[in-house]
Residue frames relative to the residue before (quaternion, step in Angstrom):
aa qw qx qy qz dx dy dz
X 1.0000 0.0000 0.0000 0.0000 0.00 0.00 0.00
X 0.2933 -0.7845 0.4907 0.2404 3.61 -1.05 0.70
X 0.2907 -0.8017 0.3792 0.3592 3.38 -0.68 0.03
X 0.8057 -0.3685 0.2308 0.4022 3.48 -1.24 0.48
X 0.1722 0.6905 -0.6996 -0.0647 3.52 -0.95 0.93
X 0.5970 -0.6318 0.4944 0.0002 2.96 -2.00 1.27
X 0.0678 -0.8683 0.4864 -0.0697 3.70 0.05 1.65
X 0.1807 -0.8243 0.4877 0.2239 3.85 -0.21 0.39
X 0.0277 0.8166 -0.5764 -0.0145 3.82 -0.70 1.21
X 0.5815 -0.5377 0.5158 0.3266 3.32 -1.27 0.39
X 0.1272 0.8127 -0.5667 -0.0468 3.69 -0.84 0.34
X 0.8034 0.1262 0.0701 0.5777 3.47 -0.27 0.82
X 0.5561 -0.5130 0.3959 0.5204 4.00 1.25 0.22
X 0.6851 0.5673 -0.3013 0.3435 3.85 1.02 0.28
X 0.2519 -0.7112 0.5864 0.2948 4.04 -0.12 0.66
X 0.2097 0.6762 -0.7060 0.0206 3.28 -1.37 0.83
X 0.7041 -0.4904 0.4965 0.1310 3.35 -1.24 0.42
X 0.3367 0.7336 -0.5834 0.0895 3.99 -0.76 0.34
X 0.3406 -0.7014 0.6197 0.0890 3.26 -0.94 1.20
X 0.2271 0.6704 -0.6939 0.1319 3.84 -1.18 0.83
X 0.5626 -0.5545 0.5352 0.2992 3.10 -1.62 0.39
X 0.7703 -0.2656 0.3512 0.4613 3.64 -1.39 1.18
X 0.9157 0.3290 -0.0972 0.2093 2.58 -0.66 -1.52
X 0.6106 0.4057 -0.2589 0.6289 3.82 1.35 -0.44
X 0.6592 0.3094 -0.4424 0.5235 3.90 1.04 0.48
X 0.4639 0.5449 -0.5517 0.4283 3.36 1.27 -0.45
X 0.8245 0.2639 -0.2863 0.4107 3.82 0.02 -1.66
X 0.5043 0.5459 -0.5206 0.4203 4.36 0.93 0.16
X 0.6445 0.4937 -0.2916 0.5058 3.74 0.68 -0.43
X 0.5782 0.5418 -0.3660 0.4881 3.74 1.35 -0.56
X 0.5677 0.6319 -0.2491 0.4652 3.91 1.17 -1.46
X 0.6695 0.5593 -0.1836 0.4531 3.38 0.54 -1.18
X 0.6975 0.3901 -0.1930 0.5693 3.63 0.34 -1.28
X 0.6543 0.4985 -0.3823 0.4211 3.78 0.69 -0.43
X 0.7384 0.3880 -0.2180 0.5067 3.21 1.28 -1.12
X 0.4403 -0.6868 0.4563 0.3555 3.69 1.64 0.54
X 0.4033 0.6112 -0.5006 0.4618 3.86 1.07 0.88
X 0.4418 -0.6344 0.5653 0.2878 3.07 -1.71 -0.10
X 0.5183 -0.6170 0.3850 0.4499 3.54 -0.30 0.56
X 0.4620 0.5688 -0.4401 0.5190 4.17 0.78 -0.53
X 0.7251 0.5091 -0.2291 0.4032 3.69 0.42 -1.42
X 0.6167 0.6242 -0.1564 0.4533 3.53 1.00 -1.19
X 0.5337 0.5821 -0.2077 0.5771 3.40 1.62 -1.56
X 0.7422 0.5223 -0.3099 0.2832 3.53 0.46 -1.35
X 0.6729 0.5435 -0.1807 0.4682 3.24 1.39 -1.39
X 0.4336 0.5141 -0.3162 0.6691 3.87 1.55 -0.38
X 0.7762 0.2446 -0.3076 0.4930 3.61 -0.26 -0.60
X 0.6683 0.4710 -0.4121 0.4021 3.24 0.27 -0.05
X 0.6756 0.2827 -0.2110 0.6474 3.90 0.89 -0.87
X 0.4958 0.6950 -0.4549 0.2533 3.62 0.19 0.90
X 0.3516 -0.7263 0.4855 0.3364 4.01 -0.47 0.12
X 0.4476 -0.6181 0.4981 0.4116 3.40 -0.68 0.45
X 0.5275 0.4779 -0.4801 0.5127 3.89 0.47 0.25
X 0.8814 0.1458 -0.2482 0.3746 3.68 0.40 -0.19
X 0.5246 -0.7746 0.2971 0.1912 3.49 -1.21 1.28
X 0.6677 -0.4173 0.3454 0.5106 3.47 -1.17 1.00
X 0.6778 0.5333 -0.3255 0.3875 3.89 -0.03 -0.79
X 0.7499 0.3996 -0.2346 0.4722 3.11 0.46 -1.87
X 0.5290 0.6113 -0.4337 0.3979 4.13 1.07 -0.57
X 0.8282 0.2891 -0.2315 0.4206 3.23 0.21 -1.22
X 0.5262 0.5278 -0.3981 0.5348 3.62 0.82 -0.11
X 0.7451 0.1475 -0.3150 0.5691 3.80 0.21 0.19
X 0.6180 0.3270 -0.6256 0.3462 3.60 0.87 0.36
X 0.4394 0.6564 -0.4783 0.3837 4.05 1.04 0.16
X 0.6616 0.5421 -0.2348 0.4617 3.31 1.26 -1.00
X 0.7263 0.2433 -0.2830 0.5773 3.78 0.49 -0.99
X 0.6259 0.4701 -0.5663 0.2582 3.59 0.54 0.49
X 0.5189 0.5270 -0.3145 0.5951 3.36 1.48 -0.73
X 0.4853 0.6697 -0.4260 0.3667 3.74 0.44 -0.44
X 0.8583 0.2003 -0.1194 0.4570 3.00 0.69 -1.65
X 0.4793 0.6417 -0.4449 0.4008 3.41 0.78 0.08
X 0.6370 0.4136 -0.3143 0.5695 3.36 1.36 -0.59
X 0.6697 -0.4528 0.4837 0.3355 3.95 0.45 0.19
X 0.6424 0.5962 -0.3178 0.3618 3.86 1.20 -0.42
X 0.8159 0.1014 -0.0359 0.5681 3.61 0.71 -0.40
């Protein structure tokens, strides 16, 4: 397992911080380029459809998940 590294993006004209494993920025930076976005941009649209009970991290890590999810037929 890798551990969390910590990437600063702009969101909305704001610097914030998010910590993810390699590997869930490796495949969040893949999403993006499909959607011809920028992975900051992507962030923006996650922070925006989020609950204030759940973290910037913990958003985009299950939106990596229910996107693979459904590509597999699972959700």
């Amino acid at each position: 397992m890798s551990r969390p590294a910590k990437r600063s993006l702009t969101l909305a004209g704001h610097r914030t911080s998010v910590s993810l494993e390699p590997e869930f920025w490796q495949a969040f930076r893949e999403l993006a380029a499909e959607r011809d976005t920028t992975p900051a941009t992507l962030a923006t649209e996650i922070d925006r459809a989020r609950g204030l009970e759940t973290g910037l991290a913990t958003a985009i890590r299950l939106f990596v998940l229910a996107e693979y999810r459904h590509r597999l037929g699972l959700g």
